[in-house]
VOGU-3710 file (C-alpha; in Angstrom, 3 decimals, decimal comma):
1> xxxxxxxxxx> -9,416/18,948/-18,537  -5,752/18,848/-18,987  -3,794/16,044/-17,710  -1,387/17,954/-16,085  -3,507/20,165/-13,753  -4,931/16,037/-12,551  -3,463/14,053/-9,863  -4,504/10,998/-8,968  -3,745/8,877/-5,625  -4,394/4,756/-5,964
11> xxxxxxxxxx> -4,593/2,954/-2,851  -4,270/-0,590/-3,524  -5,248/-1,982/-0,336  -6,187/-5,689/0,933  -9,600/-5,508/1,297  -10,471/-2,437/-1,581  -8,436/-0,754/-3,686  -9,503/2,975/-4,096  -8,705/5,540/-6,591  -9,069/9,435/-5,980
21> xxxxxxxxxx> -8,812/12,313/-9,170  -7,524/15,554/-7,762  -7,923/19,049/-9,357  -5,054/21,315/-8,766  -6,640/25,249/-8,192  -5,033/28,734/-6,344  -7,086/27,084/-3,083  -5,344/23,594/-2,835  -6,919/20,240/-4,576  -10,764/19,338/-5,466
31> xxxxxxxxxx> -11,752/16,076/-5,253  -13,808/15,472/-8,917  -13,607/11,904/-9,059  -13,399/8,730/-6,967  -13,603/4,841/-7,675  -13,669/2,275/-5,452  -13,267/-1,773/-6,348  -12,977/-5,052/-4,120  -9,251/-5,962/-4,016  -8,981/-10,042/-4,678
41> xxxxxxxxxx> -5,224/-9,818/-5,138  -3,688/-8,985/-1,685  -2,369/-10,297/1,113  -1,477/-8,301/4,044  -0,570/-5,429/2,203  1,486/-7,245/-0,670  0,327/-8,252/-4,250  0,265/-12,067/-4,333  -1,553/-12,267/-7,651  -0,930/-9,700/-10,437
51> xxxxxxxxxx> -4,178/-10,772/-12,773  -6,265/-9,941/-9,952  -4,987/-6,847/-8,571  -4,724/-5,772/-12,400  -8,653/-6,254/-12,457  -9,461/-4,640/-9,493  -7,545/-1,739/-10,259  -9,252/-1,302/-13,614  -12,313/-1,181/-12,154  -11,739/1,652/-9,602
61> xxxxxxxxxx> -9,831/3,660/-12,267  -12,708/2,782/-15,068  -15,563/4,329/-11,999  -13,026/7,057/-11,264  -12,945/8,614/-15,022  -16,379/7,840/-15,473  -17,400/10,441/-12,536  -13,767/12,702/-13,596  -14,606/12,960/-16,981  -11,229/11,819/-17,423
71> xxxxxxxxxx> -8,232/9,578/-18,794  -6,062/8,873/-15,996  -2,832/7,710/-17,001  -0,313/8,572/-14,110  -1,030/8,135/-10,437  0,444/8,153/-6,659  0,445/4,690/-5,432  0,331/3,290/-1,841  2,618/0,536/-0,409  2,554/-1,170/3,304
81> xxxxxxxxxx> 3,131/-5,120/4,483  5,170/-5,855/7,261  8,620/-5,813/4,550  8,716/-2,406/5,683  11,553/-0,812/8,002  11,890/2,600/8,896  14,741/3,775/10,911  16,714/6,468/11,410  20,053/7,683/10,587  22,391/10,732/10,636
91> xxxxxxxxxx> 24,981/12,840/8,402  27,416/15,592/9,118  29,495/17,555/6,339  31,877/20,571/6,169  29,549/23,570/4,277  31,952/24,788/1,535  32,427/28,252/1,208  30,861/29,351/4,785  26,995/29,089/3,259  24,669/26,119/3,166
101> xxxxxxxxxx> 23,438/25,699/-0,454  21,507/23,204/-2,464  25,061/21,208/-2,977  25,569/21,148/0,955  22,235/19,722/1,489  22,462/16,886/-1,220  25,941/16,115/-0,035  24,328/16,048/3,624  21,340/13,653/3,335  23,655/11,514/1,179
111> xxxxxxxxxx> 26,148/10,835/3,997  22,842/10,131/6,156  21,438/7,590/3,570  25,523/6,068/3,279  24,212/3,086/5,571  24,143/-0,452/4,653  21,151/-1,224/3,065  20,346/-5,081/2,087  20,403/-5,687/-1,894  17,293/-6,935/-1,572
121> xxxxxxxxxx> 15,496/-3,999/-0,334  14,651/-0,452/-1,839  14,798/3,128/0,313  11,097/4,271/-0,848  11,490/7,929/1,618  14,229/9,410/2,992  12,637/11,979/5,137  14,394/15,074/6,849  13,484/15,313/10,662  15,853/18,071/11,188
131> xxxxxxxxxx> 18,832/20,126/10,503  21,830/21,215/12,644  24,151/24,440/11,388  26,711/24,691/14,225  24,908/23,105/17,119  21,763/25,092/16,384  19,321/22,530/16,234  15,669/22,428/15,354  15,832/24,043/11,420  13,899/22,892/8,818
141> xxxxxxxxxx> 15,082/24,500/5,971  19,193/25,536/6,173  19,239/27,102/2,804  21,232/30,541/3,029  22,182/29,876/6,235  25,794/30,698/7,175  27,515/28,087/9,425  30,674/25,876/8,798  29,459/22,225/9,564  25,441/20,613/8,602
151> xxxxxxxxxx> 23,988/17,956/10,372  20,840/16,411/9,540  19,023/13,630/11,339  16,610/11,500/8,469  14,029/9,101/8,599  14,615/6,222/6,193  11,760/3,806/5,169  12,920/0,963/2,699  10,902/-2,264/1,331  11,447/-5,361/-0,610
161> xxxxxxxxxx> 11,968/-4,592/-3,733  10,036/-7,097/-5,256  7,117/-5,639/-3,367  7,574/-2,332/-4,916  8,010/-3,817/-8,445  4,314/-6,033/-7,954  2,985/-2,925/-7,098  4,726/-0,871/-10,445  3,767/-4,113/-12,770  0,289/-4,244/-11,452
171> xxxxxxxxxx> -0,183/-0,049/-12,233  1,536/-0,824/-15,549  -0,520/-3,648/-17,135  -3,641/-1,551/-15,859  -2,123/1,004/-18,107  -1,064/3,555/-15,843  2,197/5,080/-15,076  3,681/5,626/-11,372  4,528/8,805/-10,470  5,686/7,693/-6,854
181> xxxxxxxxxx> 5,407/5,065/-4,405  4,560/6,386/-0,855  4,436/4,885/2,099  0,444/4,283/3,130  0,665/6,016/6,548  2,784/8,775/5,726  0,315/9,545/2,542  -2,816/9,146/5,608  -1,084/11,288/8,074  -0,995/13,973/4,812
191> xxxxxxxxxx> -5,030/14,100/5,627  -5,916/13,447/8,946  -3,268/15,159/11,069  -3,613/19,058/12,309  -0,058/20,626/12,325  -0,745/21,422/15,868  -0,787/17,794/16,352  2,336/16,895/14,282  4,546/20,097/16,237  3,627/18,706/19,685
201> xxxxxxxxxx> 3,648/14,920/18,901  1,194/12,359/17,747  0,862/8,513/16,630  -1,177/7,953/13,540  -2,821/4,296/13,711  -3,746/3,234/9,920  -6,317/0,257/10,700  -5,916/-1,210/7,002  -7,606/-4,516/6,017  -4,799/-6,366/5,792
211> xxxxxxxxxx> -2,166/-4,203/7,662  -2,283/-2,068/10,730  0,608/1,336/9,906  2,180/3,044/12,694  3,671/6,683/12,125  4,700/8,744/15,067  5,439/12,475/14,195  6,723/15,070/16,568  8,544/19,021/15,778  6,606/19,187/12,445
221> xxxxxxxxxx> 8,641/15,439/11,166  8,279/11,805/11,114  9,843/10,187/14,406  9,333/6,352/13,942  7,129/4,129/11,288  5,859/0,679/11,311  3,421/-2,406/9,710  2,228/-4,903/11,968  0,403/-7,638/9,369  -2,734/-7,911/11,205
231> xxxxxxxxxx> -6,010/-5,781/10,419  -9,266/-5,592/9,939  -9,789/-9,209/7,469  -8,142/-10,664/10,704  -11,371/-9,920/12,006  -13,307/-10,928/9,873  -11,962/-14,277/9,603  -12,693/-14,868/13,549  -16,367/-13,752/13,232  -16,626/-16,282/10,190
241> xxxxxxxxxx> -14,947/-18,965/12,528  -16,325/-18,041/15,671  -20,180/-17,337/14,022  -19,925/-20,057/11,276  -20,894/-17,976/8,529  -19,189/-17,511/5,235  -16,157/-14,493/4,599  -19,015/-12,745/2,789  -21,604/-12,502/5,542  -18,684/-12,237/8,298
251> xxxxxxxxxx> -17,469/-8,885/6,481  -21,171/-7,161/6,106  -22,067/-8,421/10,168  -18,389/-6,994/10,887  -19,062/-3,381/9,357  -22,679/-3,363/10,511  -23,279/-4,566/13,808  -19,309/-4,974/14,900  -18,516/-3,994/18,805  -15,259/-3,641/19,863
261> xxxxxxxxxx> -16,864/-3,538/23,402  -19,016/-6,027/24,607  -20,160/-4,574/28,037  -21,834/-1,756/25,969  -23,868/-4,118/23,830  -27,292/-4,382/25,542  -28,690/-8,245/26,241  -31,441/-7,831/24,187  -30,012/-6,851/20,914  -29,906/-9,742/18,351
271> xxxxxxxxxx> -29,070/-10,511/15,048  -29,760/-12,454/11,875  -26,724/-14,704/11,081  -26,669/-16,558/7,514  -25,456/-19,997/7,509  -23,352/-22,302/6,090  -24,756/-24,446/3,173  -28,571/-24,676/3,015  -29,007/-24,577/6,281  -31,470/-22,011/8,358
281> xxxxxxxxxx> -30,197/-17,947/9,158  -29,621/-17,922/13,089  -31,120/-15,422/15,427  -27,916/-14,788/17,955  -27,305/-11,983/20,520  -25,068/-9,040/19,594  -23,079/-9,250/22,753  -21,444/-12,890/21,127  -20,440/-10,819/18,426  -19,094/-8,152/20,477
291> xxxxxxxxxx> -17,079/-11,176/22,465  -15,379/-12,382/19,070  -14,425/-9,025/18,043  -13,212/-7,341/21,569  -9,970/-9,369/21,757  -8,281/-9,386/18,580  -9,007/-5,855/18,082  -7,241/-5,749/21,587  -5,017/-7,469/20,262  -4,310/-5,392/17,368
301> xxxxxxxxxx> -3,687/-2,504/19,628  -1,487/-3,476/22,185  0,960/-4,547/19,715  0,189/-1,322/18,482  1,376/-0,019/21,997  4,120/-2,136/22,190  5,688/-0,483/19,138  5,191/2,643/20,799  6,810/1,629/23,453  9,562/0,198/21,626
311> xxxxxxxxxx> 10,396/3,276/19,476  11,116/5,037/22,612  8,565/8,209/21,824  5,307/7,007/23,593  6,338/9,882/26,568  6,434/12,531/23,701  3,388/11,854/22,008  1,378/14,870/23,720  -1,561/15,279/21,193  -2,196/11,445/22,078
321> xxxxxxxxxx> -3,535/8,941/18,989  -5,238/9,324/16,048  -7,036/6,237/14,269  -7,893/6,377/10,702  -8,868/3,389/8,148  -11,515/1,400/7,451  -11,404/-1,002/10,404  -11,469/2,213/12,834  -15,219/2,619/12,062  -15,998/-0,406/14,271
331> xxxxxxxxxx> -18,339/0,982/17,155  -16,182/1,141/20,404  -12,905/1,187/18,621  -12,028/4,675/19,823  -12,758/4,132/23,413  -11,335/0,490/23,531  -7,969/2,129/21,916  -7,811/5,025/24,714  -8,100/1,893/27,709  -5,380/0,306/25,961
341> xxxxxxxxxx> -2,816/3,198/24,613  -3,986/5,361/28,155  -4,154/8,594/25,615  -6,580/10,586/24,281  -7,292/9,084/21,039  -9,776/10,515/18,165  -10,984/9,221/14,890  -8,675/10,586/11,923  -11,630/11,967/8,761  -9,566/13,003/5,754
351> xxxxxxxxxx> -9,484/17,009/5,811  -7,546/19,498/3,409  -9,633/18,981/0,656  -12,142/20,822/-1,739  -14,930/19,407/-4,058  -16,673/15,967/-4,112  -14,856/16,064/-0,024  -18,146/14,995/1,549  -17,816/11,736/-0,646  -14,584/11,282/0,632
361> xxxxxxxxxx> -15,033/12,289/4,056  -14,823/8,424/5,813  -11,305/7,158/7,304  -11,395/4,193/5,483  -10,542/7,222/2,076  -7,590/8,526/4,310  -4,545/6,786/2,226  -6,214/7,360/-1,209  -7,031/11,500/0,039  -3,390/11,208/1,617
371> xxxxxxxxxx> -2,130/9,913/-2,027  -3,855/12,928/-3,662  -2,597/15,045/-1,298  1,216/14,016/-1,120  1,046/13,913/-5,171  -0,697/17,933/-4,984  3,161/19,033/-3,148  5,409/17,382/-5,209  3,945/19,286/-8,398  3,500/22,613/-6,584
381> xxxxxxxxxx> 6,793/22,319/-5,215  9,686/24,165/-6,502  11,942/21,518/-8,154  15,048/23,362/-6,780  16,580/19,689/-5,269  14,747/16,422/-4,859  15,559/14,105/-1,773  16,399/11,469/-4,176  19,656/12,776/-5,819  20,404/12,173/-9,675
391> xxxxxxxxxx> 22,504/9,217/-9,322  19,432/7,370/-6,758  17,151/9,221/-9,163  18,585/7,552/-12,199  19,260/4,147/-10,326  15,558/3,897/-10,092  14,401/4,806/-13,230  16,855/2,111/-14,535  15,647/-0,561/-12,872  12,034/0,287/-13,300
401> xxxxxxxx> 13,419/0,116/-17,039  14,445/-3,208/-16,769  11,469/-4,078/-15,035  9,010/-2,770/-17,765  11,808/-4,641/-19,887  10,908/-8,404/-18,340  6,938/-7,288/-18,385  7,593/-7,274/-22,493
//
C-alpha cells in the first residue's frame, strides 16, 4: 500500500492513546487499521513523562500496522489540557485591484491573527468563521468576488508551546513524523456532527479521561472552544476513594456498572467490589455507586454550562448538545446532561467513515476518527493558500527544527 494514499490520526489521550490508519478512495476514507494502548504518561491532557507516552504510543502504532499491513511513519496528532485559549478576533483590508484574490485573503486573516499573542504560547488553528465583502456578510469563500474592502471574523486557538513540543518529541522518538497538531474537539466534531447541526448551532461536549473539550459551532464555523481539566479519571479516582478499591478495579466498576443517576438504579442490584490488600471482595448495592458518580459528573457538566453561558452562544445553540468520548458511555449520562444543559442532548458515534467503521463506531474513537478525518481534507484539498502563511509556515518548521535539534 503506498504511503501516500495512508493517513493516520493518533490520539494521545490521558487514559488511552489510540491510533487510526485511513485509506484515501473516490468515496471518502476506509478505516483498515486501528490500535489502541493504555496511556501511563498523561496528565489532564498534557505529557508529563516522555518515556512513557513514547511506550504507549509504540504500542498502539505497533497493533495498528499489524492489522494495516503497514509502516506508519507520519500521523495527525491530538492536543487538549486546560493551556488552551480560543478566542476570537477580526481583520479588515482594502482588496487591491477591485477583486478578492488569494493575496487579499492572506493579507486578511493576517491582520486578524496581528493580536498580541504571549511568547510563550503557539496559535495551533486559526479558523475562518466568516467573510464580509462590502457589508455582505455570511460568505464562506470570497474568492472572485468583486468588492473594495474584506472583512473576516477568525477563531484563534493557541497553546503552550511546550505542550505542543512534548507532544512533537513524544511522536518523534516513537519514530513518527507530525503532519499537524489539531485541536482534540475540533478533530471530534469532524465525526460526530451532521452539517445540519453545525448550520443551525450546536455544542460538542468531548468527555476525555483527563479533559472535558467544549466546541460550539453555528453558520457552518467554530463559535467558541474550551478545556475544563476534569474528566472521566476524575471519576474514577472518587469511586476508588469513596468504594476503597484500587485505580484498577475503580476504572473496570466505573465502565461497567457506572450510573450517572442514582434514582434509576433499582435497590436490589448489587455488586462485587475487590478490596484493598488481602482483604475479602465486598458485596455493595449499585445505587452507592450511582451516589459517588452522580455529582461529579454533575459537576463536570455544569461547568460545562457555565462556559456556555459565558461564551455568550448558549441562546443560539438550536440543535442542542452533543456528547462524545469515552466517559459519555456512562449509563444516564445523556439524560443527566439534558436536566443540567435544559437541551436536547444526544450521544455523538463517529460517522463519515468506510471500512473496519463498525470497529470504530464507539465515542470514546471520536478524536482518533476526527484525526483521520481532518488529515483526509488537508490532502484532498487544493493547496491553492494555507491558513498558515509562508512566513508562520516557516516560523514553525524552524522551531520544530530546533526542537528535533535539542532531541539530538
Amino acid at each position: 500500500m503506498a504511503r501516500s494514499e495512508l493517513i493516520v490520526g493518533l490520539d494521545i489521550g490521558t487514559t488511552k492513546i489510540c491510533a487510526v490508519v485511513g485509506e484515501l478512495t473516490p468515496d471518502g476514507v476506509d478505516v483498515v487499521g486501528i490500535g489502541t494502548s493504555p496511556s501511563t504518561g498523561l496528565r489532564k491532557g498534557v505529557v508529563v513523562n516522555i518515556e512513557q507516552t513514547v511506550q504507549s504510543i509504540k504500542r498502539a502504532l505497533e497493533e495498528a500496522e499489524l492489522m494495516a499491513g503497514c509502516d506508519i511513519r507520519s500521523v495527525y496528532a491530538g492536543i487538549a489540557g486546560s493551556h488552551i485559549k480560543g478566542f476570537n478576533s477580526h481583520g479588515v483590508i482594502a482588496v487591491k485591484g477591485g477583486e478578492v484574490g488569494v493575496k487579499d485573503v492572506e493579507r486578511v486573516i493576517d491582520a486578524a491573527k496581528a493580536v498580541a499573542i504571549p511568547l510563550d504560547r503557539e496559535v495551533i488553528h486559526i479558523l475562518p468563521q466568516e467573510y464580509i465583502v462590502d457589508d455582505q456578510r455570511g460568505i464562506h469563500d470570497p474568492l472572485g468576488m468583486a468588492g473594495v474592502r474584506l472583512e473576516v471574523k477568525v477563531h484563534i486557538v493557541t497553546g503552550a508551546v511546550t505542550s505542543a513540543q512534548n507532544i512533537v518529541r513524544s511522536c518523534h522518538r516513537s519514530g513518527l513524523d507530525v503532519a499537524d497538531i489539531v485541536l482534540e474537539s475540533l478533530a471530534s466534531s469532524k465525526a460526530v456532527l451532521t452539517p445540519e447541526e453545525r448550520e443551525i448551532g450546536v455544542a460538542l461536549v468531548d468527555l476525555g479521561g483527563g479533559t472535558t473539550d467544549v466546541a460550539i459551532f453555528g453558520s457552518d464555523s467554530i463559535k467558541h472552544t474550551a478545556v475544563i481539566a476534569l474528566g472521566g479519571t476524575n471519576l474514577t479516582n472518587d469511586i476508588a476513594f469513596g468504594l476503597r478499591t484500587p485505580m484498577a478495579a475503580a476504572e473496570k466498576i466505573k465502565i461497567k456498572y457506572g450510573c450517572c443517576l442514582a434514582e434509576t438504579v433499582p435497590p436490589d442490584d448489587f455488586i462485587e467490589v475487590p478490596s484493598v490488600g488481602d482483604r475479602e471482595p465486598r458485596r455493595l448495592s449499585r445505587q452507592v455507586l450511582a451516589e459517588i458518580c452522580e455529582p461529579r459528573v454533575e459537576e463536570i457538566l455544569a461547568l460545562v454550562d457555565q462556559d456556555l453561558v459565558r461564551s455568550g452562544f448558549k441562546n443560539r445553540i438550536a440543535a442542542g448538545v452533543v456528547l462524545t468520548g469515552g466517559t459519555s458511555l456512562i449509563a444516564g449520562m445523556q439524560e443527566l446532561a439534558e436536566q443540567v444543559f435544559n437541551l436536547p442532548t444526544r450521544l455523538g458515534y463517529p460517522r463519515g467513515v468506510g471500512g473496519l467503521k463498525d470497529v470504530v463506531a464507539s465515542p470514546m474513537y471520536a478524536t482518533a476518527v476526527g484525526l483521520l478525518l481532518y488529515g483526509a481534507e488537508k490532502e484532498g484539498a487544493e493547496q491553492r493558500f494555507r491558513i498558515r502563511d509562508d512566513k508562520m509556515f516557516n516560523r514553525i518548521l524552524g522551531r520544530m527544527r530546533k526542537w528535533f535539534s535539542d532531541i539530538k
